[in-house]
N, CA, C and O of each residue as an XYZ file, in Angstrom:
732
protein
N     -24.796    -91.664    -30.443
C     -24.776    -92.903    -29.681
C     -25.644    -92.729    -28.435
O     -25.695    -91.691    -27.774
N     -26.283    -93.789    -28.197
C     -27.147    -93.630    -27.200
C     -26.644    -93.716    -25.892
O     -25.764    -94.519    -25.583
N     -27.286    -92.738    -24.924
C     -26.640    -92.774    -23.550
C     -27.055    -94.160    -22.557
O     -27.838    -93.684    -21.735
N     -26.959    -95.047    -22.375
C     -27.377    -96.018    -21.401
C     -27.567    -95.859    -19.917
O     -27.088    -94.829    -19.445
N     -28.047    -96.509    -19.268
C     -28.406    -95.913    -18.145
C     -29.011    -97.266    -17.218
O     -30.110    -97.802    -17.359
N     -27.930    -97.625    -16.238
C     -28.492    -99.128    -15.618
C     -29.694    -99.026    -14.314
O     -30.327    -98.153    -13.718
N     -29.569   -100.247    -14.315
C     -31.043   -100.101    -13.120
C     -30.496   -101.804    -12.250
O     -30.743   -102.962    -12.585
N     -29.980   -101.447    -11.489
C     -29.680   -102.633    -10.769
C     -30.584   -103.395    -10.362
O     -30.355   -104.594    -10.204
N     -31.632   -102.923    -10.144
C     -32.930   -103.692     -9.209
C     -33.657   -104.706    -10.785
O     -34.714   -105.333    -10.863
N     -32.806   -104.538    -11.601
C     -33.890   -105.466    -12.749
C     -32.807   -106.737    -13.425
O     -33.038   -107.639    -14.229
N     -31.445   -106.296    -12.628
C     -30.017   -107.380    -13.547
C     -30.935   -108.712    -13.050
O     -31.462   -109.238    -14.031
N     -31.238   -109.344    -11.870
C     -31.546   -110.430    -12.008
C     -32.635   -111.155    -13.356
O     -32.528   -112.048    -14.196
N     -33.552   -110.268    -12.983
C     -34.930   -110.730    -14.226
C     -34.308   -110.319    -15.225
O     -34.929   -110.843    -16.149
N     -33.128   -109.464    -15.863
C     -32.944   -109.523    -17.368
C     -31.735   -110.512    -17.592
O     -31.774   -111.429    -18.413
N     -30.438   -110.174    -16.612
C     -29.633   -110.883    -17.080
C     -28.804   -112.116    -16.361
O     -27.733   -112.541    -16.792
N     -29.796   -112.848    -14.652
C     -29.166   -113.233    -14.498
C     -28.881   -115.193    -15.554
O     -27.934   -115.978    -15.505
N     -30.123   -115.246    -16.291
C     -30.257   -116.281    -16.642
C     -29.034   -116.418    -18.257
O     -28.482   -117.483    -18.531
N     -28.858   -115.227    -19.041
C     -28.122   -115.088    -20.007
C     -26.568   -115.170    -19.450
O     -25.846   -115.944    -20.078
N     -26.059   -114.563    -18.503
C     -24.747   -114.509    -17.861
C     -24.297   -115.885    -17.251
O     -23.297   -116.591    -17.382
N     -25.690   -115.980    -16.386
C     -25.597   -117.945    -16.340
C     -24.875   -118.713    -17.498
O     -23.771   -119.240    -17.358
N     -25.571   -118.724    -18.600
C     -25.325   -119.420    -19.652
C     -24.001   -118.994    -20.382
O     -23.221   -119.810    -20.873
N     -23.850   -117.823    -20.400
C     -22.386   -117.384    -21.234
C     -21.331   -118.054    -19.682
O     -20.257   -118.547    -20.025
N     -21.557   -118.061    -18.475
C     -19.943   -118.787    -17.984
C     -20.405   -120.084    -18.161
O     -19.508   -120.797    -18.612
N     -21.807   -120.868    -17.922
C     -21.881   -122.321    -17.998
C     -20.740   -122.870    -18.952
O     -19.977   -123.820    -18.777
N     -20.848   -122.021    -19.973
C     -20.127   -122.483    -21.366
C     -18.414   -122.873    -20.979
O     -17.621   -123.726    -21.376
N     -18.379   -122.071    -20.278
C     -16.801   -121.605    -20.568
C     -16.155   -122.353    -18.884
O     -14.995   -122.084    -18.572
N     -16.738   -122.966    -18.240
C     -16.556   -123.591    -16.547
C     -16.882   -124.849    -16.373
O     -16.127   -125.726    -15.951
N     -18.075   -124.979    -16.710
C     -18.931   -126.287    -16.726
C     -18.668   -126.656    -15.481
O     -17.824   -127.510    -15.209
N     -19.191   -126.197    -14.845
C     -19.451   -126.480    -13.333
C     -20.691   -125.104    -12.755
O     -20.625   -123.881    -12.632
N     -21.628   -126.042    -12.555
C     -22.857   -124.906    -12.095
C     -22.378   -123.992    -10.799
O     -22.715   -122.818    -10.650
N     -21.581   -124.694     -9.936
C     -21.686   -123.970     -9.062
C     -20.595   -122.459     -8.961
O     -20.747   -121.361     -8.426
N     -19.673   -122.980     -9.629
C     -18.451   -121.951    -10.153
C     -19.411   -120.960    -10.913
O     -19.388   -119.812    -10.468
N     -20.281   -121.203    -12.016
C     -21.071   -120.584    -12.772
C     -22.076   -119.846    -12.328
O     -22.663   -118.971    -12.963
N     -22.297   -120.225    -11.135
C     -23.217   -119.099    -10.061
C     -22.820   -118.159     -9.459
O     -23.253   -117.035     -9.208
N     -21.482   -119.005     -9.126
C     -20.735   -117.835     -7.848
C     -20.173   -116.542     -8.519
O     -20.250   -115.344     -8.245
N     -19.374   -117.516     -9.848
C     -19.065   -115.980    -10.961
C     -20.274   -114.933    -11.470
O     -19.989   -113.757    -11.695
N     -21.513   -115.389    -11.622
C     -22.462   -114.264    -11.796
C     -22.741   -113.575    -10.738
O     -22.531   -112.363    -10.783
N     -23.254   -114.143     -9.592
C     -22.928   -113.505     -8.588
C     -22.178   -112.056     -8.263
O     -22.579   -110.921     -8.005
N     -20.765   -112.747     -8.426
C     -19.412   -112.080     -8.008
C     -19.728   -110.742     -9.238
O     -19.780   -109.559     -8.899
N     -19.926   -111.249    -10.772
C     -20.241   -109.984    -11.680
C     -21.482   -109.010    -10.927
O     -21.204   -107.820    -10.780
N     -22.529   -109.386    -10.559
C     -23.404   -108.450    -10.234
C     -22.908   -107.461     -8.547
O     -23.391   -106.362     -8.275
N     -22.216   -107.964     -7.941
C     -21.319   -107.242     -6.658
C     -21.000   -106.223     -7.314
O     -21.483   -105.091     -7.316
N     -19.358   -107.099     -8.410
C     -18.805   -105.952     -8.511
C     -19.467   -104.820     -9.691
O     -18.930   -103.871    -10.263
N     -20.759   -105.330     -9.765
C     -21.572   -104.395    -11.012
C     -21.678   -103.235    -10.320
O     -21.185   -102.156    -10.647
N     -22.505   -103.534     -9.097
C     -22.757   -102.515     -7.802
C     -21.673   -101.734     -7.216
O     -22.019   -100.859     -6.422
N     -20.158   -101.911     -7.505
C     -19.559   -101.430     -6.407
C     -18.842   -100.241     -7.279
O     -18.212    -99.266     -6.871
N     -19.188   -100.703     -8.788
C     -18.571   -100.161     -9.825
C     -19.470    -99.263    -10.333
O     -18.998    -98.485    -11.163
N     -20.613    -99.151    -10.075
C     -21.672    -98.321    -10.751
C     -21.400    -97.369    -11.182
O     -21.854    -97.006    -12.267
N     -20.398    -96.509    -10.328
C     -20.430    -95.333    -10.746
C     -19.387    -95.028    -12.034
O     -19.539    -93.927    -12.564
N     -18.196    -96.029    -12.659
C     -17.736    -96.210    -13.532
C     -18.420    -96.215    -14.828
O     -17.927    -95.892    -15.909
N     -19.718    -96.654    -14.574
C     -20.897    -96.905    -15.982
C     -20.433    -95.345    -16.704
O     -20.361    -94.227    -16.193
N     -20.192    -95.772    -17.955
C     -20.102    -94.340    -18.707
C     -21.374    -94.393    -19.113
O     -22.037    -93.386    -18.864
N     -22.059    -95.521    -19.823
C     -23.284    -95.311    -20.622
C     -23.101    -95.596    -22.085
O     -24.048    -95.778    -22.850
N     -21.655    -95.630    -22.487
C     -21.214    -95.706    -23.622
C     -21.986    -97.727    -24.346
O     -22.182    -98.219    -25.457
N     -22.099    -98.052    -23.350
C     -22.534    -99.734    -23.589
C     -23.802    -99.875    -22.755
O     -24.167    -99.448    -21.659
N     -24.353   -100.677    -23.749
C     -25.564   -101.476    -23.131
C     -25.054   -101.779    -21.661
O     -23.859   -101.732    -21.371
N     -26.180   -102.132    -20.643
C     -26.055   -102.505    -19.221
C     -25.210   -103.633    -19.458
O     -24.069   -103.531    -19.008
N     -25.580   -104.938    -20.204
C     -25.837   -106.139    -20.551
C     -24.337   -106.461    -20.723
O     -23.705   -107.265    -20.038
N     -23.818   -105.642    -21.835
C     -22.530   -105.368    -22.332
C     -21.782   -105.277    -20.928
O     -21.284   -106.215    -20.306
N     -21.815   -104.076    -20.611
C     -21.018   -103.536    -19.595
C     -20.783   -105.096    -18.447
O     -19.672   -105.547    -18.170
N     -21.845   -105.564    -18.044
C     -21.932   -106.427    -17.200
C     -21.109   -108.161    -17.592
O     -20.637   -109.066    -16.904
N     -21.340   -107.859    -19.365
C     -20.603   -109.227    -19.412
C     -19.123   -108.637    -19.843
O     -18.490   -109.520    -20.423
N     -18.490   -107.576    -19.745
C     -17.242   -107.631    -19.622
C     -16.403   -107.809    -18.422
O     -15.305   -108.357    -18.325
N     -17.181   -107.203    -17.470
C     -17.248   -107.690    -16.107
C     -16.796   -108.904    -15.603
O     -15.767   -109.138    -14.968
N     -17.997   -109.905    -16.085
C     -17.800   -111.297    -16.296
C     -16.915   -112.104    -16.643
O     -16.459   -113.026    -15.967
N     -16.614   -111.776    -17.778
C     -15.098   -111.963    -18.554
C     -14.037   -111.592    -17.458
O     -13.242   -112.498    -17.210
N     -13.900   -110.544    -16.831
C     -12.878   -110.394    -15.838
C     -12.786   -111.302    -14.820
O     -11.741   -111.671    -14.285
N     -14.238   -111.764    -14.481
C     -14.612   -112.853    -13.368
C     -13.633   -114.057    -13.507
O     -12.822   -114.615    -12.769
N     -14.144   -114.227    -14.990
C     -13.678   -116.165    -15.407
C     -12.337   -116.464    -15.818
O     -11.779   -117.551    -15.971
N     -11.767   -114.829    -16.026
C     -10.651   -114.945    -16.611
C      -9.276   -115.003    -14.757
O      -8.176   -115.549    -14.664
N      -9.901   -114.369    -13.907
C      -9.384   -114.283    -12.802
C      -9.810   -115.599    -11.944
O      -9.175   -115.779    -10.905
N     -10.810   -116.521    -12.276
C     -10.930   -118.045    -11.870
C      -9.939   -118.517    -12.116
O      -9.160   -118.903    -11.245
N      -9.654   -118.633    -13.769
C      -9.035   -119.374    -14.400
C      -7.469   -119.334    -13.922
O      -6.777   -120.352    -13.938
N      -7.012   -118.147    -13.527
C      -5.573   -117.181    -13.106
C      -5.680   -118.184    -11.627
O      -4.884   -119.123    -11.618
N      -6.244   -118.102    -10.870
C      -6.108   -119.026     -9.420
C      -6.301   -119.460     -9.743
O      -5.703   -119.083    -10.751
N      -7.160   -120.971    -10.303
C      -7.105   -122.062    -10.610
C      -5.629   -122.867    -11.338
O      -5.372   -124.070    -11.307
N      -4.787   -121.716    -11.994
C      -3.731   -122.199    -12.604
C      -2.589   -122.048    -11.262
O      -1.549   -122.642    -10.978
N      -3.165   -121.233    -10.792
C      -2.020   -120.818     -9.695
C      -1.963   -121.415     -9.010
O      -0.886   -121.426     -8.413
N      -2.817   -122.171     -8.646
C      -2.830   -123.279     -7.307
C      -2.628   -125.023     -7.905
O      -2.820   -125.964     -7.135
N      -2.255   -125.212     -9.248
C      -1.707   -126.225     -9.830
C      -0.579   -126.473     -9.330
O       0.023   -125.419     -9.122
N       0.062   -127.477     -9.003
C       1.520   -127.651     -8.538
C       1.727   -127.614     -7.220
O       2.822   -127.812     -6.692
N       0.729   -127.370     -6.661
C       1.032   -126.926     -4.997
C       0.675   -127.563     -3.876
O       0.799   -127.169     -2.717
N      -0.052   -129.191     -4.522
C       0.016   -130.132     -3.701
C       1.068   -130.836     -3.750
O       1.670   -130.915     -4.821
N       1.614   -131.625     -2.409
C       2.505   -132.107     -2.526
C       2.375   -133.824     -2.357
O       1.730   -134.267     -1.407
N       3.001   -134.710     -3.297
C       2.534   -135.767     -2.907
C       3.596   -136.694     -2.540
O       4.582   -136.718     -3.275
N       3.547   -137.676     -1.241
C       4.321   -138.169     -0.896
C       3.907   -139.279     -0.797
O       2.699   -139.453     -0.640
N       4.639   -140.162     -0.849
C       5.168   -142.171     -1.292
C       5.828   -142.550     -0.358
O       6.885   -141.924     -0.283
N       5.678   -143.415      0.527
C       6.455   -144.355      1.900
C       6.264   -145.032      0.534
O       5.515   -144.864     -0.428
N       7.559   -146.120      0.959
C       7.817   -147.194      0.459
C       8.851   -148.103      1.503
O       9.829   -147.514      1.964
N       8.702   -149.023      1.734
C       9.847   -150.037      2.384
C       9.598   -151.501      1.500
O       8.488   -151.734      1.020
N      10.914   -152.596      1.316
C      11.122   -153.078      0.722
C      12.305   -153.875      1.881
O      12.639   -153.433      2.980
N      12.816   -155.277      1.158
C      13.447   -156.078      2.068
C      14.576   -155.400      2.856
O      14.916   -155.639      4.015
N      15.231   -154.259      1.756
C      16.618   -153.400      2.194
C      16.412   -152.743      2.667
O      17.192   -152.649      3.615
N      15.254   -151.573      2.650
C      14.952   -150.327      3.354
C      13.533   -149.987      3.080
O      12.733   -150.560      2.341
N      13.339   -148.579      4.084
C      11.899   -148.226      3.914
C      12.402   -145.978      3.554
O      13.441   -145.340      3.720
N      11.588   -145.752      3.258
C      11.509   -144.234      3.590
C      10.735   -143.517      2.741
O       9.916   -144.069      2.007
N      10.931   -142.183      2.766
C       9.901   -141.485      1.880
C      10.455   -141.156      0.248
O      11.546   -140.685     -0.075
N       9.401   -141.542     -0.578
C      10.352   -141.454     -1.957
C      10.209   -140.004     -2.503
O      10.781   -139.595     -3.513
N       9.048   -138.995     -1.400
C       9.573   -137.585     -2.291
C      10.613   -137.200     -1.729
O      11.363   -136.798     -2.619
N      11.332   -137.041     -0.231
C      12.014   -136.490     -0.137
C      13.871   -136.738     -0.693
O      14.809   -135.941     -0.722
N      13.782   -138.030     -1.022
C      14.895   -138.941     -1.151
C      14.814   -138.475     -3.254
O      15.676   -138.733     -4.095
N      13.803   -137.941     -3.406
C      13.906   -138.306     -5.735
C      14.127   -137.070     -5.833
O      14.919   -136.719     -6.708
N      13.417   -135.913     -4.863
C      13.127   -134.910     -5.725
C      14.441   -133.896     -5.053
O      14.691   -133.876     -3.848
N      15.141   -133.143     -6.014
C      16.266   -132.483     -5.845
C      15.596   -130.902     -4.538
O      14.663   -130.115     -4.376
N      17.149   -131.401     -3.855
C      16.874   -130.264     -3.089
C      16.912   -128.301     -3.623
O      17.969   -127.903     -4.112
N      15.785   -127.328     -3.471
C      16.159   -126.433     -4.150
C      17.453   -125.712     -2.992
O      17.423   -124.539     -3.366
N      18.201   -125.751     -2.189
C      19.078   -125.426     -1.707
C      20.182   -125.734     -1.969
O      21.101   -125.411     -1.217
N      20.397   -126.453     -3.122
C      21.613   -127.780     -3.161
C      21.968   -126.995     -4.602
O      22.575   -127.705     -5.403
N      21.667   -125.600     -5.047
C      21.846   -124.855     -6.393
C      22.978   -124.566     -6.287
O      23.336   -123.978     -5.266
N      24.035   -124.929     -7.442
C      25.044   -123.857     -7.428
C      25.867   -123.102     -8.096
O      26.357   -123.540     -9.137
N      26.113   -122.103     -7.734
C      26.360   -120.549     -8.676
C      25.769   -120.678     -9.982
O      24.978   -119.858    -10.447
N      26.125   -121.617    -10.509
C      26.511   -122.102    -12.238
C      25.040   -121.950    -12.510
O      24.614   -121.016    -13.189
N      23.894   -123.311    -11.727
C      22.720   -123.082    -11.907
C      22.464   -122.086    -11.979
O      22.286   -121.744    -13.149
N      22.282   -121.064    -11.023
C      21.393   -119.658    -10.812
C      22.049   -118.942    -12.330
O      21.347   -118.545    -13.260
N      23.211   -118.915    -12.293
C      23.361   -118.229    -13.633
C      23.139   -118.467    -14.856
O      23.221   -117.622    -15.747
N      22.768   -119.913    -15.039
C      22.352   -120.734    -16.191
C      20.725   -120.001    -16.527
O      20.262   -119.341    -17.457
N      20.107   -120.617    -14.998
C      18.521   -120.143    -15.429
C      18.725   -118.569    -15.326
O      17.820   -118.219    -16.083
N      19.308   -117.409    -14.896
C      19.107   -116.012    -15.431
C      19.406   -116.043    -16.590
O      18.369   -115.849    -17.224
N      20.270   -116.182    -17.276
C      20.755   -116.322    -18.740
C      19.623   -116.991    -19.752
O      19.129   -116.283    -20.630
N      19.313   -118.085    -19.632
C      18.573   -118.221    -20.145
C      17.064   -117.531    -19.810
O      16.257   -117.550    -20.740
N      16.686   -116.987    -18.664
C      14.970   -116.403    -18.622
C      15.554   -115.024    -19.412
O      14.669   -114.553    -20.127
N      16.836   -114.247    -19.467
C      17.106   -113.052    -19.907
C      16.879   -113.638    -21.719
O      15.958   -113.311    -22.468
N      17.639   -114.246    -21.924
C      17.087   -115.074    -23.677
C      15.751   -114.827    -23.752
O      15.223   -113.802    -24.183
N      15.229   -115.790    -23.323
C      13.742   -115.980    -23.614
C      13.039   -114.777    -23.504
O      12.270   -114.693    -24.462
N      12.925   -113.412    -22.459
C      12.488   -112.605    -22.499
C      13.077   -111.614    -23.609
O      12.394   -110.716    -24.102
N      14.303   -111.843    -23.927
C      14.720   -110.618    -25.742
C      14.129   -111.326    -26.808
O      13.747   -110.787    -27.847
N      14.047   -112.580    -26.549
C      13.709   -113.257    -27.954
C      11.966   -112.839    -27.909
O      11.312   -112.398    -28.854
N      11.511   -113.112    -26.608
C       9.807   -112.762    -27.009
C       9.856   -111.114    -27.870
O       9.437   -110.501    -28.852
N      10.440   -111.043    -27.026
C      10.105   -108.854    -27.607
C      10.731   -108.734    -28.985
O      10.852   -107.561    -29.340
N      11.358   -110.054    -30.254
C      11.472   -109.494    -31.440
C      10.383   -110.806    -32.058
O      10.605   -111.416    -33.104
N       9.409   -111.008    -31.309
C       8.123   -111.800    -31.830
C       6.971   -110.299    -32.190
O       6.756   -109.173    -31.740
N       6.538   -111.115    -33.169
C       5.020   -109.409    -33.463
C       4.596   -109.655    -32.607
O       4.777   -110.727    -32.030
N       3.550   -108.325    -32.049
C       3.117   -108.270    -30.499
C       1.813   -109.168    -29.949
O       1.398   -109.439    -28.823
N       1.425   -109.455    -31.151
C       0.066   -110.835    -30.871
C       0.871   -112.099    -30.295
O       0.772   -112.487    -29.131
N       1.653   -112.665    -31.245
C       2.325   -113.543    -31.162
C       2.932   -113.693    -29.479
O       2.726   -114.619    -28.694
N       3.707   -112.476    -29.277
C       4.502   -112.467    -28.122
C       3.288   -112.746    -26.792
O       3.540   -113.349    -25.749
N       1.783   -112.058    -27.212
C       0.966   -111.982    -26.267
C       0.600   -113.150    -26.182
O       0.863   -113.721    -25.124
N      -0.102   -113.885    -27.216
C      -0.291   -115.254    -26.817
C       1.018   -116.567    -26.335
O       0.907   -117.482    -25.519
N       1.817   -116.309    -26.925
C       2.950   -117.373    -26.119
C       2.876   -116.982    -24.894
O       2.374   -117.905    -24.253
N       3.116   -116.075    -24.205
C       3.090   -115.564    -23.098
C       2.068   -116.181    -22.188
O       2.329   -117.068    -21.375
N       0.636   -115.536    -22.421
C      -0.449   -116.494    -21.679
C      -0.523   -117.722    -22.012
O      -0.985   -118.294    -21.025
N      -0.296   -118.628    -23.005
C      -0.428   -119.972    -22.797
C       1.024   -120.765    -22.292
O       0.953   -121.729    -21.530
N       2.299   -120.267    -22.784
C       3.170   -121.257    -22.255
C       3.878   -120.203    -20.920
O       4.211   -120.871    -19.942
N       4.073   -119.019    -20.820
C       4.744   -118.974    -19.494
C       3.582   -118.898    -18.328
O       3.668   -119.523    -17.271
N       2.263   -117.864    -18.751
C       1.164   -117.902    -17.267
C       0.320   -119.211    -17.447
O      -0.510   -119.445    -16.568
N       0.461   -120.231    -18.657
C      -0.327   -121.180    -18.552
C      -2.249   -121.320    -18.657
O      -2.984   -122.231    -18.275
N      -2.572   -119.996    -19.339
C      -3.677   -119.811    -19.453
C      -4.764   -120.961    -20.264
O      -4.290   -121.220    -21.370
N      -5.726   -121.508    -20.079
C      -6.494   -122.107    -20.488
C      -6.267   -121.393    -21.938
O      -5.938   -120.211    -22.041
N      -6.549   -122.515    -23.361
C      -7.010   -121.899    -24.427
C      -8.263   -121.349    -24.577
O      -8.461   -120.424    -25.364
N      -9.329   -121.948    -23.734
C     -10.767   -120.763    -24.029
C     -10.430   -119.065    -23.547
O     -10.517   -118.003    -24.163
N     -10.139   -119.309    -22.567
C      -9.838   -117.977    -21.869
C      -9.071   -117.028    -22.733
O      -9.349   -115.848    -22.946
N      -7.910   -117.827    -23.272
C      -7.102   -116.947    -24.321
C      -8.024   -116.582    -25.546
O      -8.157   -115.432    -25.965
N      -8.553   -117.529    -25.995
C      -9.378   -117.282    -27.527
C     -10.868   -116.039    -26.847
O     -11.502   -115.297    -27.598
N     -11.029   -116.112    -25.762
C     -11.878   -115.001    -25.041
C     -11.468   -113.665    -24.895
O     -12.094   -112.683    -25.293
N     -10.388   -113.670    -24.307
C      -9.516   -112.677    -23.618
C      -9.211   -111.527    -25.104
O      -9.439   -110.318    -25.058
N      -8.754   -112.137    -26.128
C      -7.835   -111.952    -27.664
C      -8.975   -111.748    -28.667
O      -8.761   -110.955    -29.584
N     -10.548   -112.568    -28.585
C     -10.959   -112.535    -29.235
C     -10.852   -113.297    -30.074
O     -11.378   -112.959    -31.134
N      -9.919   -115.101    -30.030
C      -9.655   -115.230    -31.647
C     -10.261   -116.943    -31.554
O     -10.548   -117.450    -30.469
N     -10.408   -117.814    -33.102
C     -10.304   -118.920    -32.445
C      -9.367   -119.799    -32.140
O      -8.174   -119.525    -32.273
N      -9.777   -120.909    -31.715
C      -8.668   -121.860    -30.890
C      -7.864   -122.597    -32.235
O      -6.823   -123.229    -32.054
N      -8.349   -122.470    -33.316
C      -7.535   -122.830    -34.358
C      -6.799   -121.648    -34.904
O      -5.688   -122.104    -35.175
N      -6.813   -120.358    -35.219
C      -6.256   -119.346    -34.816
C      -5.299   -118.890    -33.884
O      -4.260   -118.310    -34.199
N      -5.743   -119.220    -32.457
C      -4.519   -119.410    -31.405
C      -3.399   -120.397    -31.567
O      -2.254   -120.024    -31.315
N      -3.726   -122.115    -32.127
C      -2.704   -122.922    -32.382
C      -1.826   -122.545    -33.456
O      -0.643   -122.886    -33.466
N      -2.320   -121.904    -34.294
C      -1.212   -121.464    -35.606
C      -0.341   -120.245    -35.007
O       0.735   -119.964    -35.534
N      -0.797   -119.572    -33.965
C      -0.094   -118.320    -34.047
C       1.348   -119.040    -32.670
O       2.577   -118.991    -32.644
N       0.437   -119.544    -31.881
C       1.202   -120.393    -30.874
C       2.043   -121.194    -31.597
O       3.146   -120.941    -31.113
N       2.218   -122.145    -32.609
C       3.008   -122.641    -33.481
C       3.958   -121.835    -34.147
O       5.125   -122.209    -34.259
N       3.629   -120.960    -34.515
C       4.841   -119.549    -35.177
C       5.240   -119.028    -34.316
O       6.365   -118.601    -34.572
N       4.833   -118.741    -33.086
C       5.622   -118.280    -32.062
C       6.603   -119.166    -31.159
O       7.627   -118.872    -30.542
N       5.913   -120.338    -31.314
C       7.176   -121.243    -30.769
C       8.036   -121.872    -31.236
O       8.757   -122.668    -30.635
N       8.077   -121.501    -32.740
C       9.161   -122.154    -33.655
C       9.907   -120.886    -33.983
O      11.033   -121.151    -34.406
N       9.674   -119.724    -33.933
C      10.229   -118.195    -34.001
C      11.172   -118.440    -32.593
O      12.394   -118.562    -32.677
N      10.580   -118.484    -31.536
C      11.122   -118.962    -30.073
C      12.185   -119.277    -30.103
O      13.128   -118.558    -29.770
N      12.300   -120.965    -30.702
C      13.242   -121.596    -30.920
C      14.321   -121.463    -31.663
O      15.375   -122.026    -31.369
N      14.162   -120.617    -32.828
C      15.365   -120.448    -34.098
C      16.038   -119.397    -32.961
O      17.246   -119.428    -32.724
N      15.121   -118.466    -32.286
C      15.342   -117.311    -31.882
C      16.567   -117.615    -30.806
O      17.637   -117.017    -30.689
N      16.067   -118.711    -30.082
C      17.152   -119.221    -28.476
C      18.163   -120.167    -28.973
O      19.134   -120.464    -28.277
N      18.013   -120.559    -29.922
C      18.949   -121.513    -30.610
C      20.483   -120.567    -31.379
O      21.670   -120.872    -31.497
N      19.752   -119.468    -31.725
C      20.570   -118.057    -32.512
C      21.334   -117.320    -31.296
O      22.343   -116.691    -31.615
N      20.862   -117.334    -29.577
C      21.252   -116.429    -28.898
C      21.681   -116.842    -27.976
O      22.538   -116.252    -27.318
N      21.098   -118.195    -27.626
C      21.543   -118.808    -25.900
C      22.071   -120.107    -26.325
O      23.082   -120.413    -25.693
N      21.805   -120.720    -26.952
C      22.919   -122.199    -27.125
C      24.352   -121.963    -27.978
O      25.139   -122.897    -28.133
């Protein structure tokens, strides 16, 4: 196997236009798609000395990448939910705010709740671990971390019609599974 051997001073003229195009695909947003090549060629540099040689530069650099879009995608999911939106309303009887008045207080839990949801996250976590270990991996990133399906069919290697069948057997396995242990 051939030893490889990078040359930083040439990633732009060979690969910044190909790396462009492999996140364009997967972001569709140019400017996200810059900043992530970018961000790959930093941490190309900071990592250099990790290069075994075992992979093409090219290689090495778009796994890199993959770490980039896949850690976008991870904050981008993470910061879902975390605006808060609030509604005045007044009317002939009254006026006030309708988030604070609809949405349940999380202080207002008691005992029963907290032990309801441990009981059940303790279910759901025995029932994943007698899923086969693909299965368990993909339910996991798409329904508890919420991962984009490209990212998963990236991440796994598989396709997105591939991911829905296995995601379908895993969430009907899920179900017989929590239906058998927690209801």
């Amino acid at each position: 196997m051939p030893n490889h051997v990078i040359d930083p001073n040439q990633w732009i003229d060979r690969y910044s236009d190909y790396l462009y195009n492999y996140t364009i695909s997967r972001v569709n947003d140019s400017n996200i798609a810059q900043d992530l090549v970018q961000d790959t060629f930093f941490a190309g540099l900071k990592s250099m000395k990790n290069f075994k040689g075992e992979a093409s530069e090219r290689t090495w650099l778009i796994s890199i990448l993959k770490r980039k879009i896949i850690d976008y995608y991870r904050k981008i999911n993470s910061n879902k939910g975390k605006a808060e939106v609030r509604i005045n309303y007044s009317d002939s009887e009254s006026e006030g705010d309708w988030l604070e008045e609809r949405v349940a207080d999380p202080f207002d839990k008691t005992a029963e709740d907290t032990m309801q949801n441990t009981e059940l996250g303790d279910a759901i976590y025995n029932c994943l671990e007698k899923l086969p270990p693909k299965q368990a991996e993909v339910f996991k990133m798409k329904t508890i971390l919420g991962y984009e399906t490209e990212v998963i069919c990236n991440e796994l290697n598989i396709t997105a019609s591939n991911l829905w069948v296995i995601i379908h057997r895993a969430r009907t396995a899920m179900a017989d599974c929590l239906k058998e242990n927690w209801f």
